[in-house]
N, C-alpha and C positions, 0 to 999 in steps of 0.2 A: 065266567068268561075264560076260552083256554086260553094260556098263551102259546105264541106263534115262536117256538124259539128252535122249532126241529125242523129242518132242513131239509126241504122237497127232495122229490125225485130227481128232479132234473139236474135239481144243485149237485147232488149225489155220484150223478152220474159225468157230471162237466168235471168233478174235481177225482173222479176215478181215472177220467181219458189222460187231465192233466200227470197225474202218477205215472200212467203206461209212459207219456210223450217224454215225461223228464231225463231218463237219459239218452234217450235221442238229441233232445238241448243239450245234456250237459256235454257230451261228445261229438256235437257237431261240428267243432274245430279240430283237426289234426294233432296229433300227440308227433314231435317230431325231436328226438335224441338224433346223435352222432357225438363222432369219438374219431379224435385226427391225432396222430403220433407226432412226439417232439422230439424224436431223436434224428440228428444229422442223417444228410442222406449225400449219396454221391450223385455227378453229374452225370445224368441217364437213366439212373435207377430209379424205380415206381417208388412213393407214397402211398400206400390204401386208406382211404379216408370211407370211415363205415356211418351212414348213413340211415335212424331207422324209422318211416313214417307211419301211424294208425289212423287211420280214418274208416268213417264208415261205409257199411259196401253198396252205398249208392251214390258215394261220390268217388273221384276220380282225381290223380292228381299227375303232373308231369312234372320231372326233375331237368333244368339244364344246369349247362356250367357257365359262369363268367368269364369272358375272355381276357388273358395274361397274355402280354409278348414271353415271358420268362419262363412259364408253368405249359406243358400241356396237359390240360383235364380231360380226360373222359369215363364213360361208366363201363369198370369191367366186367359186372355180372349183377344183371338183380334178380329177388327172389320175393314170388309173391308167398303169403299164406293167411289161410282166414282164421281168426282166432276170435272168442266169443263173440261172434258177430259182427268180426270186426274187418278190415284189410288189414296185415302187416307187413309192409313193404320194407325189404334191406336192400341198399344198395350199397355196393363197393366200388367206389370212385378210385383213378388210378389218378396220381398227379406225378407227374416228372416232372423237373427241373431241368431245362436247356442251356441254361448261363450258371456261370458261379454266383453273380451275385443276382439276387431276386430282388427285383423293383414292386413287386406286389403281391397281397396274401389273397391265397385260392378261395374262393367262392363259388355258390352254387345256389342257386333259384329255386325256389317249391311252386307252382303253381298250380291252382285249382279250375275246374271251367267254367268258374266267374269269372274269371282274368285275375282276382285275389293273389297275393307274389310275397314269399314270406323268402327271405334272403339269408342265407347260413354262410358266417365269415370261419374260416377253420385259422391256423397258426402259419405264423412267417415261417416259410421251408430255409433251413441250411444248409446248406450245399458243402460238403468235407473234402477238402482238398488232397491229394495224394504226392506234388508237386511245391508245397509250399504256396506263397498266396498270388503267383502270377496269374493275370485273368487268361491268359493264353495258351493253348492248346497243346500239347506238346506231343511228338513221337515219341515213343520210350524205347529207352537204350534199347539194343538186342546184349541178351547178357554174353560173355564171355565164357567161352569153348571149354569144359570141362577137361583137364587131362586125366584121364586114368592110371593110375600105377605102370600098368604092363605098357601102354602107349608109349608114357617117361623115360621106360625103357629103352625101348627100343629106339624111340627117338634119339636119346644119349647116343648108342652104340652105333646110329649110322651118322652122327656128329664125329665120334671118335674115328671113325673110319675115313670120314671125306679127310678131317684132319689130318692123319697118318698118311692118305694118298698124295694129299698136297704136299707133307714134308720130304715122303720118299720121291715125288717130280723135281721139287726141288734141290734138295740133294744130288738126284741122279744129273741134273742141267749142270750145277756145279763142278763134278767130277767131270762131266763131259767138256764142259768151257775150261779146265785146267788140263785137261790130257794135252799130251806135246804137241799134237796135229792141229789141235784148235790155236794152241800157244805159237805157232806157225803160221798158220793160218792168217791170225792176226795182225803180225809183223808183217809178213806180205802184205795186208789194204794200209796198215799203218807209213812205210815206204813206197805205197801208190800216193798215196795223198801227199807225201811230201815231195815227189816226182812232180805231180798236178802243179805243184805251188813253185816250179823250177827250181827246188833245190833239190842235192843228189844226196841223199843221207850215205855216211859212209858203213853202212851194214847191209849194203844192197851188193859187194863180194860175197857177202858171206851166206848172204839168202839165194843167192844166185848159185852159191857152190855146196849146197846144204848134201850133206846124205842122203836125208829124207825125199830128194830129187831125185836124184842119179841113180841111187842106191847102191853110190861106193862112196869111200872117201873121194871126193872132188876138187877137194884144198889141194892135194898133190898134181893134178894135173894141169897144164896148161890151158886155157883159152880155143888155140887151135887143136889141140888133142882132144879136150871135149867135144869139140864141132865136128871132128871123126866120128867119135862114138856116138853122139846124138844123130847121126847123119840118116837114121832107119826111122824118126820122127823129127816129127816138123815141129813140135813145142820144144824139145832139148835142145835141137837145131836153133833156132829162132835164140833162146836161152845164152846159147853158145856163141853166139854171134853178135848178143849183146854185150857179153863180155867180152870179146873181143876187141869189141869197139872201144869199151872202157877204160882198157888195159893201153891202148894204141893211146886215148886222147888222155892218159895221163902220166904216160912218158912220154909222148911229142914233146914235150917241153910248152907248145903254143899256146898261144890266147884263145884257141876255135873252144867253142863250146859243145860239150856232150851233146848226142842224140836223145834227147828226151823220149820223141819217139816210138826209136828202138830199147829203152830201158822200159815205158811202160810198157811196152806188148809183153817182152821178157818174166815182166814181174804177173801178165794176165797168165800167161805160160805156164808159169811155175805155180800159180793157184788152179787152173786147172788141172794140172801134176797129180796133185794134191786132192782134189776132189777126185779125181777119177779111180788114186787110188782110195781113198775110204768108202767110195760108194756114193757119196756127195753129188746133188744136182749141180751141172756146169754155170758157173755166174757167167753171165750177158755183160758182153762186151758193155764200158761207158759211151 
């Protein structure tokens, strides 16, 4: 009797097809690597999160992303390539950061077209502050205007200049507010105002009888002798007559009081005089 212990054709041939089919099994699930970076990243700037799927090439598979308020995900670039029979799918995921601080770590969906959903969680993003740790947004300075050397310079030298302009204006106002004509000048509005206030200062002979009026000595003459010679103008004139009057109401002996008046117009007279001869605009009557 033989024995039965060799194993038909048929067996032969079931456990040969098994052989061919076995790594079609053994690879009929996706081989799925990825690689996400842990280095700090700034607000706006991309993350690439590399992504790399194998499956075989009669299945199919689609990648999304999980939705973040914080993250925007999306896919920068994929690349297919067939390698021993296989699909090798990379993808480059781009994750930016819209907040400083991140409420939740980026993900992204594998899906197959069973509906089968295999879920890849990558690392909590940093976000690296340039501002120190206010959550708020800031404008940045504009920096400050570089001088240059030559600039320095010349900027100096038109500083020394306005300087020096300004000293020699003032200076020159100086000498011109002390020259005798101005020092006249002065005493005439200074004996108007005291005239205004009905008192009769007693330097208003001597302003009345100045040289710089007449243009002789005027001290030697009389009142009425002036009023001769001023008689060819009507300011000497006027002048003359106010002294006149001066001279009368302070030998009368009486109680009448001075012509006010007639000393203010005198004293408008005599600065008129005076402006007309240095070239001076006429003051307007008060």
């Amino acid at each position: 009797m033989k024995r039965q212990d060799a194993k038909s054709p048929s067996q032969k041939c079931l456990v040969f097809v098994l052989l061919l089919l076995a790594p079609v099994f053994a690879f009929a699930e996706p081989q799925i690597k990825h690689f996400f970076p842990d280095h700090p990243v700034l607000l706006g700037q991309p993350l690439f999160w590399i992504v790399e799927i194998r499956y075989p090439l009669w299945e199919s598979y689609e990648l999304k992303s999980a939705s973040c308020s914080d993250l925007k995900i999306s896919v920068a670039s994929r690349k297919l390539q067939e390698v021993a029979g296989e699909i090798r799918a990379v993808y480059r995921i781009a994750v930016i950061p819209t907040a400083l601080k991140i409420s939740c770590v980026p993900s992204v969906m594998v899906s197959d077209e069973k509906g089968q959903t295999t879920v890849l969680n990558g690392k909590p993003v940093i976000v690296g502050t340039i501002s120190g740790d206010a959550a708020n947004i800031k404008m940045p300075r504009l920096p400050a205007p570089v001088i240059q050397p030559g600039n320095y310079n010349a900027l100096l030298y038109a500083m020394l200049i306005i300087v020096g302009a300004l000293g020699a204006a003032l200076l020159a106002k100086r000498i011109y507010n002390n020259s005798p004509t101005q020092k006249f000048l002065r005493d005439l509005r200074k004996a108007a105002l005291e005239v205004q206030k009905d008192r009769l200062p007693i330097q208003v002979w001597r302003l009345l009888r100045s040289e710089m009026i007449w243009g002789f000595p005027a001290e030697a003459y009389t009142p009425a002798q002036l009023q001769e010679r001023g008689a060819q103008d009507r300011r000497l004139l006027g002048i003359a007559v106010a002294l006149r009057s001066l001279e009368a109401w302070r030998y009368s002996g009486s109680t009448g009081s001075w012509d006010k008046g007639l000393v203010k117009k005198a004293l408008e007279h005599a600065e008129n005089v005076m402006r007309a001869k240095t070239a001076l605009p006429k003051r307007s009557a008060a």
